[in-house]
N, C-alpha and C positions, 0 to 999 in steps of 0.2 A: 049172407046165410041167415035165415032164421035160425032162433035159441033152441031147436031141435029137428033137425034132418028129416025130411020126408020119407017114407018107406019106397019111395019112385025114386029119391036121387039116392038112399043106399043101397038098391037091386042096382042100379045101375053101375055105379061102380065098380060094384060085385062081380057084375057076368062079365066073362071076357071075352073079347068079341073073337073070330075067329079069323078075320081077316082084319084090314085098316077100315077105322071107321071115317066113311066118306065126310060125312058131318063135322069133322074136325079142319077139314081141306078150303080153302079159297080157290078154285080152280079159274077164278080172273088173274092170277098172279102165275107169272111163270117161275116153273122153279129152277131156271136158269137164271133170272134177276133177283128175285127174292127167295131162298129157300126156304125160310123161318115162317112169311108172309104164305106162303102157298100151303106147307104142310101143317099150321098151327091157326090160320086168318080163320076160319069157319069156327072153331073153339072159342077163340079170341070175342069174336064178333055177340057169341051165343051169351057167353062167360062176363059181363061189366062188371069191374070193380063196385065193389058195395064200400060202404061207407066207413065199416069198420077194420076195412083191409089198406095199406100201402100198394103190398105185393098179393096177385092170388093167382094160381097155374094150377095145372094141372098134377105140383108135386104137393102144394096144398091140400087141395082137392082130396087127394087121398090120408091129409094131414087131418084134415077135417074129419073124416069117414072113420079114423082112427081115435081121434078124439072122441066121437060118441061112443063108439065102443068102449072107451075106456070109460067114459059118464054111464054109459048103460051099464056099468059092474059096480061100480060105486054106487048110485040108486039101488040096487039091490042088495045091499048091503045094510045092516039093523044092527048100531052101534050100539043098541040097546039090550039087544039080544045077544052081541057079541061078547066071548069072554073078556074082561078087563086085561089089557096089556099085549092082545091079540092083532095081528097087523090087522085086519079088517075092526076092528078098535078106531086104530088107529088114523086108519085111510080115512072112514066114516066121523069121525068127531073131525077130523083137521078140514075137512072139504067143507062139513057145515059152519063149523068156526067162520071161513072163507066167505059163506052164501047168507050169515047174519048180519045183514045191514042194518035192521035196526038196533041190534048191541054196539057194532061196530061206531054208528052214527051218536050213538049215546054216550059209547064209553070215550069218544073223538080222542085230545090229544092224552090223555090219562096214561098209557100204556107206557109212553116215551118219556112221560115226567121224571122221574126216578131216575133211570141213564143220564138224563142230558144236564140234572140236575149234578150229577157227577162227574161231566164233562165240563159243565161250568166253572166247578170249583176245582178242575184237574193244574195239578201245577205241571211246571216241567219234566220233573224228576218221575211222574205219576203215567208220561207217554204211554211208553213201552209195556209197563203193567195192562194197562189201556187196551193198547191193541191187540195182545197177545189173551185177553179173556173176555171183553165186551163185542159178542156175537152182533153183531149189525155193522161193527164199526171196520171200515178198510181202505185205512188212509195210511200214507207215504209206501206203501211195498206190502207185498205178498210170499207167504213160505210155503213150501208145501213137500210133500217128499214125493219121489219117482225113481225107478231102477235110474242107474249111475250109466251116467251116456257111454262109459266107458267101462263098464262091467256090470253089463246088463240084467247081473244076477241077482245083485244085493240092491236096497234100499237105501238111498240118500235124502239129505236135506239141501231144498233149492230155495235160493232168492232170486226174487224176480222184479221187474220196476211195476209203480203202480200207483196208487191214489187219485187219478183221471176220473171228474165224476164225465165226464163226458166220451171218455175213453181212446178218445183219439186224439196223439197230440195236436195233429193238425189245425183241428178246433182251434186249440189257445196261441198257434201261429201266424194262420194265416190271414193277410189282411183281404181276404176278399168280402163281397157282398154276403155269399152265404157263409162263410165263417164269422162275419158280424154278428148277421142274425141267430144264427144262432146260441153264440154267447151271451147276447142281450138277453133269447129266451129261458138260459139257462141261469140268467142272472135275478132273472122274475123269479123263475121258480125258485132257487134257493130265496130269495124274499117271501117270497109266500109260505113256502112250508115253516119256514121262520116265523112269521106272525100268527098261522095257526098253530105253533108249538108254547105260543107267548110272550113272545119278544114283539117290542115295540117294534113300529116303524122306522126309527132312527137306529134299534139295536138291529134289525132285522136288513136292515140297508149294511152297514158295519161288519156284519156277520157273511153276505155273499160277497163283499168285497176283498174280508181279509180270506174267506176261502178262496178266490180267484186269482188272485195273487199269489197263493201260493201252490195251487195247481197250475198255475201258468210255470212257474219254475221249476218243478216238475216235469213237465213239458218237452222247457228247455234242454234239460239234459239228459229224456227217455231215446231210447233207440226212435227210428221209425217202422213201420210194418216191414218195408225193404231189408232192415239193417237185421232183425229179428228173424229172419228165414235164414240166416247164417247161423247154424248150431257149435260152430267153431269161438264166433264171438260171446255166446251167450253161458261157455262154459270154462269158469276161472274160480276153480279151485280154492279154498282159503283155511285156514284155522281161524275158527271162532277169536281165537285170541287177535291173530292175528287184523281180524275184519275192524274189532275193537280199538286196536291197535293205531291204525290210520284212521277209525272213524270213532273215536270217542265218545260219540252222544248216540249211536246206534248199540243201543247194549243190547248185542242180541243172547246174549246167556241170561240176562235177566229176563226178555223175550222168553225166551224158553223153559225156562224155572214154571214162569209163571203158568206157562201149560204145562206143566210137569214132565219136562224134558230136560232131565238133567246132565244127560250125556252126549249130547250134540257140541262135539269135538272140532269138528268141520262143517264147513256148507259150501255148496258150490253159487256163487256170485253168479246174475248172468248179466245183469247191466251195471258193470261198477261207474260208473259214470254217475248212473242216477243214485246209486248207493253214496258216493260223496254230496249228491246236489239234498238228499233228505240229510245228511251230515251236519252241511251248511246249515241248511231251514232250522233242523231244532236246534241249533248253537246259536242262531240270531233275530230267531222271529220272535215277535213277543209274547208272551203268555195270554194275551187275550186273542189276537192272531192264528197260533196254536188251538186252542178253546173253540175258535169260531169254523177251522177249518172243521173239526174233529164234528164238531154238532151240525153241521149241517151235513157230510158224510153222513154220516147217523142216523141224522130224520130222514134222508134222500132213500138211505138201504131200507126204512122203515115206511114209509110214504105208500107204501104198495096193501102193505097188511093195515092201515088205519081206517077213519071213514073217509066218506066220500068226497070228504075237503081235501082231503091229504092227493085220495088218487084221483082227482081232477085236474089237480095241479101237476102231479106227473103226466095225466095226457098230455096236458097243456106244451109240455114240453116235446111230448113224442108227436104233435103234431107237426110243429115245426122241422124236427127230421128226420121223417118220414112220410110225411104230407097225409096221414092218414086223417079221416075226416070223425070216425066214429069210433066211442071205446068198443071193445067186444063185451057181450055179457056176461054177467056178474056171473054165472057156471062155467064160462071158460076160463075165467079167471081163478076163479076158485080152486079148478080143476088141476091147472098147473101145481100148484103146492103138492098136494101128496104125491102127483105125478112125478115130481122131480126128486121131492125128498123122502120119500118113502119108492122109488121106481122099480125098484125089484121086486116090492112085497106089493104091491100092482102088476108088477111083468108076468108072477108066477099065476093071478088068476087071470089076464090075459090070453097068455099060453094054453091054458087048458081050454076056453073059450072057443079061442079066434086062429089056433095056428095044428093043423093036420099035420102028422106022421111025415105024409107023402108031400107034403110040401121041403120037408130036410132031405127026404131022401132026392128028389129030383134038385134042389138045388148042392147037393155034393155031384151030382154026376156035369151040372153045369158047371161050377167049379172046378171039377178034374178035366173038362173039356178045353176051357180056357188056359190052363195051367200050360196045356198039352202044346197049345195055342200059344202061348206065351215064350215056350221053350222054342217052337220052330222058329219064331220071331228072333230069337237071339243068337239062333245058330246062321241066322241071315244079314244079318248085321255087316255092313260093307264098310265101318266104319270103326270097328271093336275089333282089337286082337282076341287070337283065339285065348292066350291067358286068362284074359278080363272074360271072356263067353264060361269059362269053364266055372269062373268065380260068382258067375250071376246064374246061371243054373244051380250050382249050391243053395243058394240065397234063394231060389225060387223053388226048390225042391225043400226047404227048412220054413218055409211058410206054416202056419198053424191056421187052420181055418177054424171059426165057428160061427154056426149057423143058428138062427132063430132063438135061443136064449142058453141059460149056464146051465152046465151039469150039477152048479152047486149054488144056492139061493144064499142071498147076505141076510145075516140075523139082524136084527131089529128088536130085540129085547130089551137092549137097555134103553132105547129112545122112548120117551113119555110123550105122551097126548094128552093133556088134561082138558077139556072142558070148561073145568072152573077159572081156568088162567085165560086172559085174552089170548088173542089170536096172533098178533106179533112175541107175544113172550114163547108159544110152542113155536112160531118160526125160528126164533131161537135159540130152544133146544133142539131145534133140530139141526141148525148152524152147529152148533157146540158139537152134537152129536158126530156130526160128518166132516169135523175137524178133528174131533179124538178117533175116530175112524183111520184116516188118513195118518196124524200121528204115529199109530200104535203100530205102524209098520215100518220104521224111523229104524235103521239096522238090521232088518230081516229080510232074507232070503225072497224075492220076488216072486210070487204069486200069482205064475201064467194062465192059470184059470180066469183069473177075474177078468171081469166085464169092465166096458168102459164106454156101454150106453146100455138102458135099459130094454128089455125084449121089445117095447112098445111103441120105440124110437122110430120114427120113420127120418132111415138113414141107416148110412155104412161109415166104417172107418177103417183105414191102414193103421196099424201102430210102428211104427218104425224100431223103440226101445226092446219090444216082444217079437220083432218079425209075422206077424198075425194081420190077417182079415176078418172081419166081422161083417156079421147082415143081420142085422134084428130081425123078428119075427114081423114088426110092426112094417117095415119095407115092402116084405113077400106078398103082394096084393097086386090087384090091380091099378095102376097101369105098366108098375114096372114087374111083375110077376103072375104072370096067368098059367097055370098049369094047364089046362085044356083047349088054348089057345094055338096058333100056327106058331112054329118055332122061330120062325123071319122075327116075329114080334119081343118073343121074349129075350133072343139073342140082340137085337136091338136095345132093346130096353133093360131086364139085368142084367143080362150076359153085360154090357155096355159095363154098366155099376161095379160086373168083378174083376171085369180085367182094367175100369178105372182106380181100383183101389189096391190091386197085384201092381200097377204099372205105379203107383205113389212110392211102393219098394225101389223103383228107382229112376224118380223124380231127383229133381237139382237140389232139394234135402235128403230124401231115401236112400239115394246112392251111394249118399256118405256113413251109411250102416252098413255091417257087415250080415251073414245069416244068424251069426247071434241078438243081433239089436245093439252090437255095440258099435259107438263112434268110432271108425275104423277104416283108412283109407284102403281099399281091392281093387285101385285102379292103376294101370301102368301110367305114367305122366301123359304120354302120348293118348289116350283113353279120354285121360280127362278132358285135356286141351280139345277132343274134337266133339265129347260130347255138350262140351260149353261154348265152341263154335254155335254147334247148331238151335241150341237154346237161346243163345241172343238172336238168333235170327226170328226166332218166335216168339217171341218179348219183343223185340220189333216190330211185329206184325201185329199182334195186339198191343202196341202203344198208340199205333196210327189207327186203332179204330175210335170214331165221334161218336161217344156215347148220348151227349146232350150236348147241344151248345156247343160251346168251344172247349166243353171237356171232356178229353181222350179217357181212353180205360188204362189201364197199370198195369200193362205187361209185364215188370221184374217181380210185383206183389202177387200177380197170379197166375207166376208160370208155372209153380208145382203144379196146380190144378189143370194149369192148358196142356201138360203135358202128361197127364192120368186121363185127359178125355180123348184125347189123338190117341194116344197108346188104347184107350177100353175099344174106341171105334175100331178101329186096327185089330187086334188081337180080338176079339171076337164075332167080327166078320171070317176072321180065319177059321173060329172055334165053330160057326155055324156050316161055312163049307164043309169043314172037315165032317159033319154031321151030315151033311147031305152025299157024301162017299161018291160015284161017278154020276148021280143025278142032278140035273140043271133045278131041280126043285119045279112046283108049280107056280104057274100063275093062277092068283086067286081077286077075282073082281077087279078085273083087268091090270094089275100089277105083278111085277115079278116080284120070283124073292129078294132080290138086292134093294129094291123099292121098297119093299115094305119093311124093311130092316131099318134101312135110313129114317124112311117117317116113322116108323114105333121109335126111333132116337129122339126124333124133333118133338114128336106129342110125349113126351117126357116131359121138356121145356116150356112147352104153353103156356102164355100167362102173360093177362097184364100188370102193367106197373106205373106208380106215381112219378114224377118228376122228380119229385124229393129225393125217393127212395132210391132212385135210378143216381142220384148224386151223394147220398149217402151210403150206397152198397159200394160203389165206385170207389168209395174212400178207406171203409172198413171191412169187405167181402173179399176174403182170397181166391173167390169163388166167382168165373167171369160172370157176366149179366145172361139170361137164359138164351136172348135172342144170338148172343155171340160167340154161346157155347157149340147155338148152331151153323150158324152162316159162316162164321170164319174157321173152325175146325175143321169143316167139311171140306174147307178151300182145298187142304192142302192131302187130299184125299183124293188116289186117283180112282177107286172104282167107286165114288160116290158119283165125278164126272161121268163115266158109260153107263151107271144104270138110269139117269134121267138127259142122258146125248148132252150134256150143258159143253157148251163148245168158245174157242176163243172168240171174244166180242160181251159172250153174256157177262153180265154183272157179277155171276159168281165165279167165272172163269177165273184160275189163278195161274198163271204159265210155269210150263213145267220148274223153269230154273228157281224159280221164289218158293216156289214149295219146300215145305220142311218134314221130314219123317224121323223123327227118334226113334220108338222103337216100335 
């Protein structure tokens, strides 16, 4: 992509077409052998990865389309002219902060001096203080508060494992080829950013070693993504005193003091395992050990806001895994920062912009269609007592929809923007800010209005805690939302989105909420026992797919997801019938409606992908690979088989018996 969008590829996007765009099609490929190939190869072919991408599809595409809009509101925007303390202040001073390269390249490591100079000199006793007020810094664990999994109303405080600068344990386990390399690259990097912070080469060596060391043990004792989709394990209750109690060098009250949290009584633990292994580390590592880990954390969280030494050296790193070849430009970069940390006082001029009346109202009547959808679905259930049917209708009926943005905007007052201050010190305060945010709700009544992505977001989410679905404004576009388009397409493509994120309410973790949001078993034993038959059988089936080489996909890590995309395809093929009432619908440019339903699914997916990135999503994506969301979903789909004849022999033939259908 060019550093600014053509007005020819943003009309395009824009209109939505009214039938399947042929142009997207490889019609050499049959879509009895390759579905993915047939309905995505023309896009595919049109579309080459540029240099600055991993991954880029067609859910980009509109990622991109969405970002200019949000660059085009921002450029219009005169920090100069704006009242001081004003979100557009705000937005406009943090973006250009972002886009001055040559201050940034002047003021280089200056910024970080100060902190790290207080990490050097940190003793033991100084941790905890540490990480509980120096914004950049997020080593051994992570707190944060969330409705209480088990009374969904009130506000708790959660421990969670953490301190991974690489994020996955795997990383520091596994002995293969690509988990070498990439340790090695992550071992340069912490060497580099070390020597442009001013550490010699010998301290700078010293420094990625003892952090390695002690994110490897770390590691050692984190869940894995598997073990972490069990909400049952990751919820153990404890007294502060108590936590203290077994783990003496975790003083989580002084933790808290020091945010000014002085009545956090209890926390809920969710990996005590790795809560004993940080126990160990600060009772035996050494002080310079400790020092080294904390400082290279630090510059790592910091490395992005510096100059151009600091974020070359994090490419350096993201090339390795995710095979990307080129950075993006200094405006998309820039761009994310207020986008992320100021995203509602961006969402609300958005909205006013980019997102029409009649866009909420047609997508609540598509929501109530699928709902509707979703209900027949469970009253058909060959495999659910009718107890369990009666309990998931509740649950389906206590849904809370919201569409395109909040009825109520988040204040932004006390977050400062200064200008005069570098540009990591406001990232800063903005860290600060959106930790006392979160804090300040630490024993109060849960707050089911709030948002938990910005209007701008291109994306949806289930919340399982709230019982709710979400659709940002930023979504309702084309390719997955055309108002004026054929309804085959849209019920394909969001109708798909809503009954994949209605169907996460009871998914192999959603299930286990009740229509409150609370942790709360509604299933007769027998219920359970068959709906976890049938999930292994589909965690099976994506275990055996070859992603690259000789490595499969991870069916147990992404079977919530594989079982929100069978259930949205499902459930809203129903929801589109049922809109079509006794008419076979038309065909339009020689496909039917069931045709063009399926393909508006597939050209959702389009998109290529790096090598890398295809072994790094593998690893860290709960979310299958795009081509396998299509070809193997579909397997197990019988009227995807009669609307393109695909018959026993072809490639995508799956025989009736292997097939799986939840719900």
């Amino acid at each position: 992509m060019t550093a600014v969008m053509t007005m020819a590829a943003t009309t395009a996007m824009a209109v939505a077409p009214k039938g399947i765009d042929r142009a997207n099609l490889d019609p050499t490929v049959s879509p009895g052998e390759d579905f993915y190939e047939y309905a995505c190869g023309g896009w595919m072919k049109a579309n080459p990865l540029k240099a600055e991408y991993s991954r880029f599809g067609t859910f980009d595409q509109l990622g991109e389309l969405n970002r200019q809009q949000v660059h085009d509101l921002i450029m219009g925007l005169d920090a100069s002219k704006a009242a001081k303390g004003s979100n557009e202040q705000k937005i406009a001073d943090l973006f250009a902060l972002g886009m001055d390269s040559v201050r940034l390249n002047k003021e280089g490591a200056a910024p970080v001096q100060k902190d790290l100079k207080t990490i050097q000199n940190a003793k033991r006793g100084d941790i905890m203080k540490l990480m509980a007020t120096l914004p950049g810094l997020g080593v051994f664990f992570g707190t944060g508060v969330e409705a209480d999994m088990k009374n969904s109303n009130v506000n708790v405080m959660y421990w969670s494992q953490g301190g991974l600068g690489l994020g996955d344990r795997d990383y520091y386990l596994e002995d293969s080829e690509r988990a070498n390399t990439v340790r090695a690259a992550y071992k340069n990097y912490l060497e580099t950013i070390a020597r442009l912070a001013g550490y010699s080469q010998k301290d700078a060596e010293r420094l990625a070693a003892n952090s390695m060391k002690i994110e490897k043990q770390l590691a050692e004792a984190a869940m894995s993504r598997e073990e972490l989709r069990n909400p049952a394990a990751s919820y153990n209750p404890m007294s502060v005193a108590d936590v203290e109690k077994q783990n003496p060098n975790v003083k989580l009250s002084e933790y808290f003091k020091a945010q000014g949290l002085d009545n956090v009584e209890n926390i809920i633990i969710g990996q005590p395992k790795s809560l004993a292994a940080v126990n160990d580390i600060l009772a035996n590592a050494s002080e310079q050990e400790l020092r080294d880990y904390m400082a290279a954390d630090y510059l790592s969280s910091a490395a992005r806001y510096l100059s151009d030494d600091f974020i070359n050296a994090n490419f350096e790193l993201s090339k390795v895994i995710s095979g990307v070849e080129q950075q993006q430009p200094r405006w998309k970069r820039a761009l994310g920062v207020p986008n992320g940390m100021l995203g509602e006082a961006l969402g609300e001029l958005y909205v006013a912009k980019y997102f029409p009346p009649s866009s909420k109202e047609k997508m609540l009547t598509l929501v109530g269609n699928l709902r509707t959808a979703l209900g027949q679905h469970i009253d058909n259930l060959t495999w659910m007592s009718d107890a369990t049917k009666a309990k998931a209708h509740e649950k389906l009926d206590a849904f809370t929809v919201k569409i395109g943005y909040p009825d109520k905007w988040r204040d932004y007052s006390k977050l400062t923007v200064d200008p005069s201050k570098s540009y990591w010190e406001n990232v800063q305060g903005a860290i600060l800010f959106n930790q006392d945010f979160n804090n300040n709700d630490f024993g109060k009544p849960v707050d089911k209005t709030r948002w938990y992505m910005s209007p701008q977001t291109v994306n949806a989410y289930y919340s399982p805690l709230s019982n709710e679905i979400c659709f940002p404004a930023g979504i309702l576009q084309a390719p997955f939302f055309m108002p004026e388009a054929d309804d085959a397409l849209n019920y394909g493509a969001i109708g798909v989105v809503i009954g994949h994120e209605m169907t996460h309410g009871f998914d192999d973790q959603g299930r286990q909420f009740d229509k409150d949001g609370n942790f709360n078993n509604w299933w007769t034993e027998e219920d359970a026992a068959a709906f976890t038959k049938l999930t292994d059988v589909l965690a099976a089936q994506f275990d055996s797919v070859v992603v690259l080489g000789d490595t499969h996909a991870n069916g147990r890590f992404t079977l919530g997801e594989n079982i929100a995309d069978q259930g949205g395809l499902r459930v809203s093929h129903t929801a589109y019938h049922n809109s079509l009432g006794n008419s076979e619908g038309e065909v339009i440019d020689g496909f039917t409606p069931d045709q063009r339903f399926y393909l508006s699914y597939a050209n959702v997916w389009a998109g290529n992908i790096r090598d890398a990135e295809i072994l790094s999503r593998t690893k860290t994506d709960p979310h299958s690979l795009g081509r396998w969301r299509v070809d193997q979903t579909l397997r197990n789909i019988e009227p995807f088989f009669k609307a393109f004849s695909i018959k026993e022999g072809d490639k995508m033939w799956l025989a009736p018996d292997k097939r799986v259908t939840i719900w």
